[in-house]
MARTIRO-392298 format. One line per field, with one value per residue (C-alpha): residue in three letters; x, y, z; residue number from 0. Coordinates in Angstrom, 1 decimal, m for minus. Layout:
<rs>
aa: [Ala|...]
px: [X|...]
py: [Y|...]
pz: [Z|...]
i: [NUM|...]
</rs>
This chain:
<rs>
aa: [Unk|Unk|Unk|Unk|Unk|Unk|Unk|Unk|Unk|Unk|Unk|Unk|Unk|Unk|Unk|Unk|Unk|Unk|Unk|Unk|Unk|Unk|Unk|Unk|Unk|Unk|Unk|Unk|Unk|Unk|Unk|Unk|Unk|Unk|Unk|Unk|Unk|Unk|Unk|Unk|Unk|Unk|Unk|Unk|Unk|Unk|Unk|Unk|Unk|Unk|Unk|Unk|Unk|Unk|Unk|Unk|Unk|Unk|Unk|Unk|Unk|Unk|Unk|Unk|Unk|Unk|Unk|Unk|Unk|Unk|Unk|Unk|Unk|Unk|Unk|Unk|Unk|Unk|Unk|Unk|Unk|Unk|Unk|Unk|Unk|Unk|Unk|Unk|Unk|Unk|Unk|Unk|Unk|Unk|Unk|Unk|Unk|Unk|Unk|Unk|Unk|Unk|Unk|Unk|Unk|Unk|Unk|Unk|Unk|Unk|Unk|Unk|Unk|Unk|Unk|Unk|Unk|Unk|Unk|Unk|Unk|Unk|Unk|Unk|Unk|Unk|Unk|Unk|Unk|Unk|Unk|Unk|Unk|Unk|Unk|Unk|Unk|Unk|Unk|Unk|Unk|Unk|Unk|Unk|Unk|Unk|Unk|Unk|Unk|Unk|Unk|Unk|Unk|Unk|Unk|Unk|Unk|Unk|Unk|Unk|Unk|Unk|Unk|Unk|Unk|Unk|Unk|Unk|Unk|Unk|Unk|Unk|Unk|Unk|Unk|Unk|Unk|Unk|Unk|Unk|Unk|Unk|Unk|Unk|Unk|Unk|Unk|Unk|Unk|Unk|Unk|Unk|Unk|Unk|Unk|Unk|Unk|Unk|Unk|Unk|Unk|Unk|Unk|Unk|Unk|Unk|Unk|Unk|Unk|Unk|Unk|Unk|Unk|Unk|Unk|Unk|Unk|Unk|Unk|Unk|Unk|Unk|Unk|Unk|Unk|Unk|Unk|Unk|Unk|Unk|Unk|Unk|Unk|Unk|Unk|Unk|Unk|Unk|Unk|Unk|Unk|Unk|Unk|Unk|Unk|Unk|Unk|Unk|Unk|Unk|Unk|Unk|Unk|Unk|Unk|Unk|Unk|Unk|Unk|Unk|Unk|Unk|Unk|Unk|Unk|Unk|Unk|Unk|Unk|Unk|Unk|Unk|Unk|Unk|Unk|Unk|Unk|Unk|Unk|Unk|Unk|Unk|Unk|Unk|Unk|Unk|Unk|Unk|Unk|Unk|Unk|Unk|Unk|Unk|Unk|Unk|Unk|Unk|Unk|Unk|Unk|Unk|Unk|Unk|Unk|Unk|Unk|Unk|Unk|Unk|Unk|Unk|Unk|Unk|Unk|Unk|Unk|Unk|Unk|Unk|Unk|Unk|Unk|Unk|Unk|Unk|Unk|Unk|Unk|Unk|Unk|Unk|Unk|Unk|Unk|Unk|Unk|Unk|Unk|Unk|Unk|Unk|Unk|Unk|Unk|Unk|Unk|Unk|Unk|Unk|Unk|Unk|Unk|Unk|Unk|Unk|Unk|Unk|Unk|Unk|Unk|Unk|Unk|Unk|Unk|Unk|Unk|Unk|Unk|Unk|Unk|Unk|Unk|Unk|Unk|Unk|Unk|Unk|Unk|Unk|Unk|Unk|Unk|Unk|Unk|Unk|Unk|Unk|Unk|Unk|Unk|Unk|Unk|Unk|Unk|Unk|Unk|Unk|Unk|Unk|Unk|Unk|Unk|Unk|Unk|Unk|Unk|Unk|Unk|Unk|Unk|Unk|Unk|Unk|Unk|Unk|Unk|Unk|Unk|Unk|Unk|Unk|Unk|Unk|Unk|Unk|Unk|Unk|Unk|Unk|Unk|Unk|Unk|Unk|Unk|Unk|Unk|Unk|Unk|Unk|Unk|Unk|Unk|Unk|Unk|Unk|Unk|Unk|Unk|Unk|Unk|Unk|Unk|Unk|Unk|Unk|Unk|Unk|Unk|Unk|Unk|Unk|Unk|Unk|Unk|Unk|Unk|Unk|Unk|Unk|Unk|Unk|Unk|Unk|Unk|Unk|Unk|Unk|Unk|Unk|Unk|Unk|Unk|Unk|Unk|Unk|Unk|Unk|Unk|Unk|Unk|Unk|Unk|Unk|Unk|Unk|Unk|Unk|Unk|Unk|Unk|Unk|Unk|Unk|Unk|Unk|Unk|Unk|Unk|Unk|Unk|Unk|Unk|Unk|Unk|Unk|Unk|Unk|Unk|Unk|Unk|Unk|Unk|Unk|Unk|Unk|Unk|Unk|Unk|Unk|Unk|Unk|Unk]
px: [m37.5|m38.0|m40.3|m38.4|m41.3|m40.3|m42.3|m42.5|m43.2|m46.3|m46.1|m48.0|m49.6|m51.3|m54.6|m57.0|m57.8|m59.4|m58.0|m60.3|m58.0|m58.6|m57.6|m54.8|m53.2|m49.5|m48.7|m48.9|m47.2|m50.1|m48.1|m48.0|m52.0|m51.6|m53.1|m50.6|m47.5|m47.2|m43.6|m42.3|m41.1|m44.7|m46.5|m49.6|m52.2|m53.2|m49.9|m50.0|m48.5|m45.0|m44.3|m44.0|m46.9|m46.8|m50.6|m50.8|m54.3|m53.3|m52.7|m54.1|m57.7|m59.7|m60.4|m59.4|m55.4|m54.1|m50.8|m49.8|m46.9|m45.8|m45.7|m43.0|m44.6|m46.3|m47.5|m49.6|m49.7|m51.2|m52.6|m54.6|m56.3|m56.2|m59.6|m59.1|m61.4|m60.7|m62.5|m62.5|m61.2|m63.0|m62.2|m62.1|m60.5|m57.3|m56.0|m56.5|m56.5|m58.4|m58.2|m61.1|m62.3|m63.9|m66.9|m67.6|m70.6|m70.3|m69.3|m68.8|m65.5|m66.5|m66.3|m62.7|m61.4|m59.6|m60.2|m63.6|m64.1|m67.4|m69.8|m71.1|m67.9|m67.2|m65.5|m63.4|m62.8|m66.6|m67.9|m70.6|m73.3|m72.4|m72.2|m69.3|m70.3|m67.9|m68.8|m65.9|m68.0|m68.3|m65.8|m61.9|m59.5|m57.0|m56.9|m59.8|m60.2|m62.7|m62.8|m64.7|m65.2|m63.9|m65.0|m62.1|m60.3|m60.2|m59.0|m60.6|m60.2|m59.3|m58.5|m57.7|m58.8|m56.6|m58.5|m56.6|m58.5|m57.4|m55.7|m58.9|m57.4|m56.4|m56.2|m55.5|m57.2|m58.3|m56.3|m55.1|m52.4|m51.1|m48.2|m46.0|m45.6|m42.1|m42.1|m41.2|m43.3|m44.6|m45.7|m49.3|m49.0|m46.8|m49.9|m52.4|m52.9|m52.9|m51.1|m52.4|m51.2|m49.1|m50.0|m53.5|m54.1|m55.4|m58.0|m58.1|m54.6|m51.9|m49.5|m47.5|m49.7|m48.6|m49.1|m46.3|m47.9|m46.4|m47.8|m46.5|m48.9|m51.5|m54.6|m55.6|m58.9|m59.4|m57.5|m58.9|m56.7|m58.0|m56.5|m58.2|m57.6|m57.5|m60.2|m61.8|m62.4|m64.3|m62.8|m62.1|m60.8|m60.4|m59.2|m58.9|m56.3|m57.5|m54.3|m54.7|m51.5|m50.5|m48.1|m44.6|m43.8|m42.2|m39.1|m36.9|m35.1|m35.8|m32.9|m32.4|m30.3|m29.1|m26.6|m24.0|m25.1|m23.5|m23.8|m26.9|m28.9|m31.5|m31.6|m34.0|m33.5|m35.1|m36.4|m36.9|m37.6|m39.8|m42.2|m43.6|m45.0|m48.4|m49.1|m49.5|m48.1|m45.3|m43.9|m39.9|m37.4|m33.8|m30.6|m27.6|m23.8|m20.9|m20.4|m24.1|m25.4|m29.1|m32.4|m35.9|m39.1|m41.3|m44.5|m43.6|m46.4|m45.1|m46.6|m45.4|m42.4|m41.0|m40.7|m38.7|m38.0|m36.5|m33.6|m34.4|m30.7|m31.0|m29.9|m27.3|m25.2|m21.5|m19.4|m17.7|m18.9|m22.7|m24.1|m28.3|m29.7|m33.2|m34.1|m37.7|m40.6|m44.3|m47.3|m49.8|m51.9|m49.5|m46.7|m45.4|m41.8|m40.1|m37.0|m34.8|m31.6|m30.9|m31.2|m28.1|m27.1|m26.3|m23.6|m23.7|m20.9|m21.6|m19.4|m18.3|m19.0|m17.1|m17.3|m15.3|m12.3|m11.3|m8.2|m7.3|m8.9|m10.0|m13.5|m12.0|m11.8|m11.0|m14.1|m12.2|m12.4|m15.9|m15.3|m17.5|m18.3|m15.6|m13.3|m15.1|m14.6|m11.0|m9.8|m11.5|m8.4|m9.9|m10.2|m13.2|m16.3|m17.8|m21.5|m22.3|m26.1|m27.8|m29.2|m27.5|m29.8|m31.6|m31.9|m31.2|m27.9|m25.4|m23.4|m20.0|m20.3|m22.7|m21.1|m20.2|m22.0|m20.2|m22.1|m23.7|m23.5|m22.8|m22.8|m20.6|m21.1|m18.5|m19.5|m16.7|m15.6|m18.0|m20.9|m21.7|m22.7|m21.9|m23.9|m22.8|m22.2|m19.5|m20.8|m18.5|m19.9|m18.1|m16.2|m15.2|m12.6|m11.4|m7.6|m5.4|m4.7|m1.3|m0.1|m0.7|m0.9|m0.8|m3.8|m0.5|2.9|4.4|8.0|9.1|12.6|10.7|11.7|8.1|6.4|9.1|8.5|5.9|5.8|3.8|4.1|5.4|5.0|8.7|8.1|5.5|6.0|9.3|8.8|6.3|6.6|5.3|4.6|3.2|1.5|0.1|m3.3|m2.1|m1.2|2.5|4.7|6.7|8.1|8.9|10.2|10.6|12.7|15.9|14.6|14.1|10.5|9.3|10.2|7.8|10.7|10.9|13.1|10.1|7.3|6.4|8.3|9.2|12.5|15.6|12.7|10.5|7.1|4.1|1.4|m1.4|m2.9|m0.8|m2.1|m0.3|m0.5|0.8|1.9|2.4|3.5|3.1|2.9|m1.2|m1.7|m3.0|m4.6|m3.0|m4.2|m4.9|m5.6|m4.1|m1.7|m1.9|1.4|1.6|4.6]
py: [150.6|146.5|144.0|140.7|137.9|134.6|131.1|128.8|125.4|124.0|121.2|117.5|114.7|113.4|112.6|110.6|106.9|104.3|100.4|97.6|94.3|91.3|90.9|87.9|90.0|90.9|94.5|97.3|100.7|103.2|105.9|103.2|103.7|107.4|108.7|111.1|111.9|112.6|113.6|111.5|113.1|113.6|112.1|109.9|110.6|108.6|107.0|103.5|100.7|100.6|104.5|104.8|104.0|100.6|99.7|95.8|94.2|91.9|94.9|98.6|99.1|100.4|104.1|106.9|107.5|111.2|111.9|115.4|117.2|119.9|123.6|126.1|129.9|131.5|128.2|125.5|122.5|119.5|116.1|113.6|110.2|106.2|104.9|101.4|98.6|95.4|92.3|89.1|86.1|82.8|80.4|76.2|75.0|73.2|69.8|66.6|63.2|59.9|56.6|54.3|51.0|50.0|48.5|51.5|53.5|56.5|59.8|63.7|64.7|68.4|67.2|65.9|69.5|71.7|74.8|76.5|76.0|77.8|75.4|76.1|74.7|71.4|68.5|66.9|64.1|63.8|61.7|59.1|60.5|63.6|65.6|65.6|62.2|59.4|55.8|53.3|50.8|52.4|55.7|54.8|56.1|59.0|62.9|64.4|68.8|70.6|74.4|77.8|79.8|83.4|87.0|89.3|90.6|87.5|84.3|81.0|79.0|75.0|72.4|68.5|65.5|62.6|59.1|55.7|52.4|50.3|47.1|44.5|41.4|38.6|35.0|34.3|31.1|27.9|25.5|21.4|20.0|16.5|15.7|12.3|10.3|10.8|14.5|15.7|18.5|20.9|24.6|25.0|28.6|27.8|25.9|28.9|30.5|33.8|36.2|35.8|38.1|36.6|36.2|34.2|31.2|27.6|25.1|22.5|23.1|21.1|19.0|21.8|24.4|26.3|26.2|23.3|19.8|16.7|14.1|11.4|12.9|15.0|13.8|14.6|17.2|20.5|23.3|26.9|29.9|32.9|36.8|38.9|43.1|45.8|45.7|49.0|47.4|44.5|42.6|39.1|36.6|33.0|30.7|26.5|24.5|20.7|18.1|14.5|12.3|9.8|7.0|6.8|3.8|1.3|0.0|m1.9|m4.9|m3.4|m4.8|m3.8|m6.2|m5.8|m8.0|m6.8|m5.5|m5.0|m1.4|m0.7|m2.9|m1.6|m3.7|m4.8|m4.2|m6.3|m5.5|m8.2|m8.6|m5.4|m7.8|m4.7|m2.4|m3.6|m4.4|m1.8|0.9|3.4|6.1|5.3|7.9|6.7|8.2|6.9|7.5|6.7|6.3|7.6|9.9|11.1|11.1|9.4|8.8|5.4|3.9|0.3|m2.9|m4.3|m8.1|m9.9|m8.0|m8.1|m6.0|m5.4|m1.8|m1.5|1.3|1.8|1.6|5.9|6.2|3.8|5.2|5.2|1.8|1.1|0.8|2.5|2.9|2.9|4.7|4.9|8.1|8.0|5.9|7.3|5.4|6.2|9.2|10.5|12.6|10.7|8.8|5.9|6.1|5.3|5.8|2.2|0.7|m0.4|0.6|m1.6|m1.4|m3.3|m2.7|m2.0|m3.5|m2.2|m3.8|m3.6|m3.3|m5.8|m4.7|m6.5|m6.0|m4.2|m5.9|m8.7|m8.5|m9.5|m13.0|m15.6|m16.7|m20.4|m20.5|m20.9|m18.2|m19.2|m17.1|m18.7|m17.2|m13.9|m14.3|m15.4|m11.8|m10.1|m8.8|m9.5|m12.6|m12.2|m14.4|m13.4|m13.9|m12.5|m10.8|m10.0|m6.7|m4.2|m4.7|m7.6|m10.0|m13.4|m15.2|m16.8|m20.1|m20.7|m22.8|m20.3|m19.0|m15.9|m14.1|m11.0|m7.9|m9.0|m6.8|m8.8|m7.3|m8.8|m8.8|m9.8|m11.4|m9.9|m12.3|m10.5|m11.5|m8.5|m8.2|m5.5|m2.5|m1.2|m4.2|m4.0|m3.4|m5.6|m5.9|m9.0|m9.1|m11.9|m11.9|m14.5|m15.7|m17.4|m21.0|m20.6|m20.1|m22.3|m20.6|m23.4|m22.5|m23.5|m24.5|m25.8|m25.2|m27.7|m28.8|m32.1|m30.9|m31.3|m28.1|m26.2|m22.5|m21.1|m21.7|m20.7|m23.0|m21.5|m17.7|m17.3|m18.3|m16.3|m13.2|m12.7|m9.0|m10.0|m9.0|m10.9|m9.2|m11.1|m9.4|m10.3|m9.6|m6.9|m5.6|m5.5|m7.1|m10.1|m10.4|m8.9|m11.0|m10.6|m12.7|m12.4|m13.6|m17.1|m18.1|m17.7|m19.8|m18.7|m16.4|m12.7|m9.9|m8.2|m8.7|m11.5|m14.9|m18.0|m17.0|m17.7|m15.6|m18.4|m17.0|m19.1|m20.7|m19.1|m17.3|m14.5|m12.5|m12.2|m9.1|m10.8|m8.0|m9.0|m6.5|m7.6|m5.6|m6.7|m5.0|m8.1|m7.4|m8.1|m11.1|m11.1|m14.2|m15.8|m18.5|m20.9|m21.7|m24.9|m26.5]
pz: [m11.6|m11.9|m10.5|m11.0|m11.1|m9.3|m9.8|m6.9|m7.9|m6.9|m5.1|m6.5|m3.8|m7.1|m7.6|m5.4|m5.7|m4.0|m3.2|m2.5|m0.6|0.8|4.7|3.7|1.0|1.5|2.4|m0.1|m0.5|m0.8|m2.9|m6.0|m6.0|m6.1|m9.1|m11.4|m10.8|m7.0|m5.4|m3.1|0.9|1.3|4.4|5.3|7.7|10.1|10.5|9.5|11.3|9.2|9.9|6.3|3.2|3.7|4.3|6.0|5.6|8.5|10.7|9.3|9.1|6.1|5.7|4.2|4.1|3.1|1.1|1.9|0.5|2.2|m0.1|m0.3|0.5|m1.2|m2.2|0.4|1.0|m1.1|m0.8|m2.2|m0.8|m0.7|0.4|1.5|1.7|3.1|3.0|4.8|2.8|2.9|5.4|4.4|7.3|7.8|6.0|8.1|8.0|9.0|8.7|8.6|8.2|5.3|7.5|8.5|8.4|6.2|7.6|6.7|5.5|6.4|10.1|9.7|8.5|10.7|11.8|11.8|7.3|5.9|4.6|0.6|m0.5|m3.1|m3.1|m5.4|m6.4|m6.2|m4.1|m4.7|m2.4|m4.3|m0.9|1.8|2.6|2.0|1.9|2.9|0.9|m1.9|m2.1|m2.6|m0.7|m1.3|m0.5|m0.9|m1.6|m0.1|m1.9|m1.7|m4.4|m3.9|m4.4|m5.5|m4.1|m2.2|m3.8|m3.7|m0.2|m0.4|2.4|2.0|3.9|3.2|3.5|4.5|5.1|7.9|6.0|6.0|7.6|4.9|5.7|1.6|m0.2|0.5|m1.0|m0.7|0.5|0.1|2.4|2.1|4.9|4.9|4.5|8.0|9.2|6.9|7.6|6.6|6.1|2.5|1.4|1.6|m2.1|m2.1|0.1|3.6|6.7|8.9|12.8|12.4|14.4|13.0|14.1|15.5|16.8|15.4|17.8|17.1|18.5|16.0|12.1|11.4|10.8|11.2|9.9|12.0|14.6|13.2|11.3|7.9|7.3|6.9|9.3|9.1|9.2|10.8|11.0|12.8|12.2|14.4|17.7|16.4|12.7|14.4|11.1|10.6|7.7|7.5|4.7|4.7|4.3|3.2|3.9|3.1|4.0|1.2|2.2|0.3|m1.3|0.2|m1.5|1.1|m0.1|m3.9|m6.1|m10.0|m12.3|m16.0|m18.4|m20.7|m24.3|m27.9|m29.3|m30.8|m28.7|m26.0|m22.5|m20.2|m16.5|m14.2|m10.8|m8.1|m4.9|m4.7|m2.4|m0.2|m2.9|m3.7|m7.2|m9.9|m11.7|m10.7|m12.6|m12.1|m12.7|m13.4|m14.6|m16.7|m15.8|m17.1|m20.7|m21.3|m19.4|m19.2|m17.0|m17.9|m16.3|m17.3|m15.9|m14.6|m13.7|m10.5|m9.5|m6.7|m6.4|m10.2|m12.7|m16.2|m17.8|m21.0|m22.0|m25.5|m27.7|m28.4|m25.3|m25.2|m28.2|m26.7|m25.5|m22.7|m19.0|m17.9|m14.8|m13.7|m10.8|m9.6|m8.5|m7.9|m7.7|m7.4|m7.4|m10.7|m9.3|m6.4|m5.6|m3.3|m3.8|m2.0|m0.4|m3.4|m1.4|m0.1|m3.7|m5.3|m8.5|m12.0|m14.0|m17.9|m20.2|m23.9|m26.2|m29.9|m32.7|m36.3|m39.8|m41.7|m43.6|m46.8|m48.8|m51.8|m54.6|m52.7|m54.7|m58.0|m58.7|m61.6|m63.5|m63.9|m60.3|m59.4|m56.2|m53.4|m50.2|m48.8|m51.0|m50.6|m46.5|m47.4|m48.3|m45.2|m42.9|m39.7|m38.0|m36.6|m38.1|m41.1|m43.0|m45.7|m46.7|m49.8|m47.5|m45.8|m42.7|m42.1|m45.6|m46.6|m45.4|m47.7|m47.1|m47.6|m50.7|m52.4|m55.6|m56.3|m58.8|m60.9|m60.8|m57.4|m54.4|m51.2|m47.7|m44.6|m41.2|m38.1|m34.8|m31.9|m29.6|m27.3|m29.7|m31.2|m34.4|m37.0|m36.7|m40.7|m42.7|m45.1|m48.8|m51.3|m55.1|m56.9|m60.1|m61.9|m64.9|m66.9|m66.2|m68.8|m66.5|m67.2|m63.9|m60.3|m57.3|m54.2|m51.4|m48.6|m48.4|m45.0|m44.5|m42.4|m44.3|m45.5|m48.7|m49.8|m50.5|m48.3|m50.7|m52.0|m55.9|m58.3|m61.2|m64.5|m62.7|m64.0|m67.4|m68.2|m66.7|m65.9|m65.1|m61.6|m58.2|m55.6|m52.1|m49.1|m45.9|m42.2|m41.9|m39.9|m43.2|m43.1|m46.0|m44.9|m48.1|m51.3|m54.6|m58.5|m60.8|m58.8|m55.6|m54.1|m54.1|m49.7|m47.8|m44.7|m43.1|m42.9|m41.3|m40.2|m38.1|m35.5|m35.9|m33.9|m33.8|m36.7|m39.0|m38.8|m39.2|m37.4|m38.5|m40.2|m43.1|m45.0|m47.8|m51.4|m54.3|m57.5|m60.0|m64.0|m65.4|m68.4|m72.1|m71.8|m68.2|m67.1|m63.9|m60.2|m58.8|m55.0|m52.4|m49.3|m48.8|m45.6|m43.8|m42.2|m40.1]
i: [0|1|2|3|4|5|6|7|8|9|10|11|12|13|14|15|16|17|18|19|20|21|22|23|24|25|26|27|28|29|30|31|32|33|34|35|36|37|38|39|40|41|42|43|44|45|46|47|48|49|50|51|52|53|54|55|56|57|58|59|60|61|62|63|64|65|66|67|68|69|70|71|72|73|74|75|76|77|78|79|80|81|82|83|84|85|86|87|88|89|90|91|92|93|94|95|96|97|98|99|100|101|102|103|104|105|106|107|108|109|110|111|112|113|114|115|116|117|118|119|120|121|122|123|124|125|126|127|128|129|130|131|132|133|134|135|136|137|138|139|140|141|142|143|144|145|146|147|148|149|150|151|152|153|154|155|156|157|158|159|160|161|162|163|164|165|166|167|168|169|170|171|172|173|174|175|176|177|178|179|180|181|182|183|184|185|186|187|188|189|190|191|192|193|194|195|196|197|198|199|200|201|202|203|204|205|206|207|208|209|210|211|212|213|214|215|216|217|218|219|220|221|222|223|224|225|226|227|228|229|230|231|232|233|234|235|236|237|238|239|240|241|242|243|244|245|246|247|248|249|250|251|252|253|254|255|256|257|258|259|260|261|262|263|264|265|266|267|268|269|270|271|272|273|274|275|276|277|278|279|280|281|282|283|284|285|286|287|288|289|290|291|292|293|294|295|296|297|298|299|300|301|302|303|304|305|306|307|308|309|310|311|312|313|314|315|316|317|318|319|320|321|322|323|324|325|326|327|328|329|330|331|332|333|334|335|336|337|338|339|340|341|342|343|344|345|346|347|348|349|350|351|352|353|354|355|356|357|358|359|360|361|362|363|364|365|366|367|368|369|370|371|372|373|374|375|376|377|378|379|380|381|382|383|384|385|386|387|388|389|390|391|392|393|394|395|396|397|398|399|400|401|402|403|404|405|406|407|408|409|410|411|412|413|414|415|416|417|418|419|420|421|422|423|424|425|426|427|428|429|430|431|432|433|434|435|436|437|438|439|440|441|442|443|444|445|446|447|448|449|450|451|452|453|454|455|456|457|458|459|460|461|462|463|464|465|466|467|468|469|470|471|472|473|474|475|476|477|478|479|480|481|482|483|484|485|486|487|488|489|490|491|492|493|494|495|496|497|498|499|500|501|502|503|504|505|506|507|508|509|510|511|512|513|514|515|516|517|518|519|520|521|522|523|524|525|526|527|528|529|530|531|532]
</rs>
């Protein structure tokens, strides 16, 4: 016979434990505090809130919760226990908020938190009592953290009190204000330094009634600003404005006056019939146009109406027509200006000047001679007058009849028609060689068919050098007339140029080059001829 054995699994709750939580912890499935390795389809006695293992701090209540897994026969049952303990967290009240003026009297930021908080707590940042006392005199503001420190299970409590002064009225700084005459009204507000609130009131009240002076009406003095800040801050501010009128110049009838200048030359301008400014110094302001353009500011002495400025010749560096304006005048010491607006302008023209031009060669001369200045100014192209320095600026003047002296550096200046001198003097230096006398050249001729001196001839020019060329110009430097061997000697006509008609050229000075071209290079000989009719 046989006795077969059969082993019916024991069944496993696992092994008691114990759970200790804090009453605002999150729910928690007892059968992961099981000790061992309990089965799961067991079930949990009392029933809990969630039907299931789920233990809720915020609902379930601490005790003693059994796991029981049910056995299969022959075997029994099993189970094991959760003993839960639950424990009131700590309680720091709600955040809040005040705001407060900074006049007031200190007060207890514990009272400001919400809720029913625990006292024993800190606060941080600290404040300067060192309790929950804050100071609006001395404590800033800013959000302040009141905390309790917890026991676990429970976690450490904290609430926040945020702190916000009441703006403290600002009526900004006192300041000074000078107004012109002639200003218009004026806004006393813009004068206060600072940065005052807007909304105060002044005293004494302007004409206005409002903040806007006119000084046509009001008086000078001081007017105080006042803000004043919210009723319950009892809080006030006041700054001072200090205005003192200043009267603008008067400039009516004013009139400004100048003369035409050569280039390189300052001018004065002269100022008359100023007779209602009082005498003294002004700081004048006035501004070029035209051919030179800038602005510039000078002091001025005014006496019985008249004055004179002078516009140094740096700022007067281009000809042609320029144009003064006065665009401000202040008495010394103020900021006040006249009305500029009704005085006329004043034009000046400045004229060019030039450097003379002399032609090619014209500094070489015969020693037999005896060249004079004359000769020297003889060979200049222009017709303008010439002198003649022994300085490029300033120096010593020659006269005509001076000799010339070889070697010697001589410097020539032209006067316009407009009287203006050069500015950069023409830089000549002299040199004299000796000429064989072997030819005659005439200083003129005069055409007139008198058949005395009709050409110009130079005497034995033919003779001597029979290779020559002879070439006359203007003294606009264009040749009138070209002749050698082959050709007649001139006769004062020319196919080119201006003339008087039949190619009769007119009166005046021409200019000569007289070529050799000899075997001994003897050098050109320049000069001028006269023609006379």
């Amino acid at each position: 016979a046989t006795v077969t054995v059969t082993f019916v699994p024991t069944p496993n709750a696992g092994t008691d434990a114990a759970l200790d939580l804090c009453e605002n912890d999150a729910p928690i499935d007892l059968f992961t505090i099981l000790g061992g390795a309990p089965e799961t389809g067991g079930a949990w006695s009392p029933t809990l809130t969630s039907g299931t293992g789920l233990f809720d701090p915020s609902q379930d209540v601490a005790g003693v919760y059994t796991y029981t897994v049910t056995g299969t026969p022959p075997c029994d049952d099993i189970s094991a226990s959760v003993t839960v303990t639950t424990n009131t967290p700590l309680n720091a009240g709600t955040n809040s908020s005040v705001d407060l003026c900074t006049n007031n009297d200190p007060i207890d930021l514990f009272t400001i938190l919400g809720g029913s908080p625990e006292t024993g707590g800190t606060w941080s940042p600290t404040l300067a009592s060192g309790t929950s006392l804050f100071d609006p005199t001395v404590d800033s503001e800013g959000v302040y953290t009141y905390t309790l420190i917890g026991t676990l299970p429970c976690d450490d409590a904290s609430a926040t009190v945020t702190v916000t002064f009441v703006p403290t009225p600002n009526a900004g700084e006192d300041s000074n204000a000078i107004i012109c005459s002639d200003d218009g009204t004026q806004d006393l507000f813009n004068y206060l330094d600072g940065t005052p609130d807007l909304g105060g009131t002044w005293s004494p009240a302007t004409a206005s009634g409002t903040g806007i002076f006119d000084p046509n009406l009001d008086i000078a003095g001081t007017y105080t600003y006042t803000v004043t800040g919210p009723i319950v801050c009892n809080q006030t501010d006041t700054s001072a404005v200090t205005v003192t009128i200043e009267i603008n110049p008067n400039t009516t009838g004013l009139e400004i006056s100048s003369e035409d200048i050569c280039l390189g030359l300052s001018i004065d301008i002269s100022i008359s019939n100023a007779t209602l400014l009082p005498d003294g110094s002004f700081i004048l302001t006035y501004n070029l146009s035209g051919a030179n353009q800038s602005d510039n500011t000078i002091t001025i002495n005014i006496t019985n109406g008249i004055s004179i400025f002078n516009i140094p010749a740096n700022l007067l560096t281009t000809p042609g027509l320029t144009t003064v304006t006065i665009t401000s005048i202040i008495s010394i010491g103020s900021i006040c200006s006249a009305n500029v607006s009704t005085i006329t302008t004043s034009d000046f023209i400045i004229f060019d000047n030039v450097t003379p031009q002399i032609i090619q060669n014209g500094n070489i001369f015969c020693t037999q001679d005896e060249p004079t200045i004359e000769n020297l100014s003889n060979n200049i192209t222009s017709t303008d007058d010439i002198t003649w320095f022994d300085a490029p600026i300033n120096g010593n003047s020659y006269s005509n009849i001076d000799t010339l002296v070889d070697g010697e550096t001589y410097y020539a200046s032209a006067l316009t028609d407009n009287g203006c001198e050069s500015i950069n003097r023409l830089e000549i230096t002299v040199l004299l060689e000796d000429c064989p006398e072997e030819i005659v050249i005439p200083d003129g001729f005069s055409p007139n068919n008198d058949s005395i001196n009709d050409e110009f001839t130079i005497e034995n020019l033919r003779d001597l050098y029979p290779d020559f060329t002879l070439e006359i110009y203007n003294r606009y430097g264009n040749i009138l007339y070209k002749g050698d061997i082959n050709t007649s000697d001139w006769d004062g006509t020319s196919k080119k140029g201006l003339t008087l008609g039949e190619s009769l050229l007119p009166v005046g000075v021409y200019f000569f080059i007289l070529e050799f071209n000899d075997e001994n290079n003897k050098n050109p000989i320049q000069g001028r001829v006269y023609l006379s009719r």
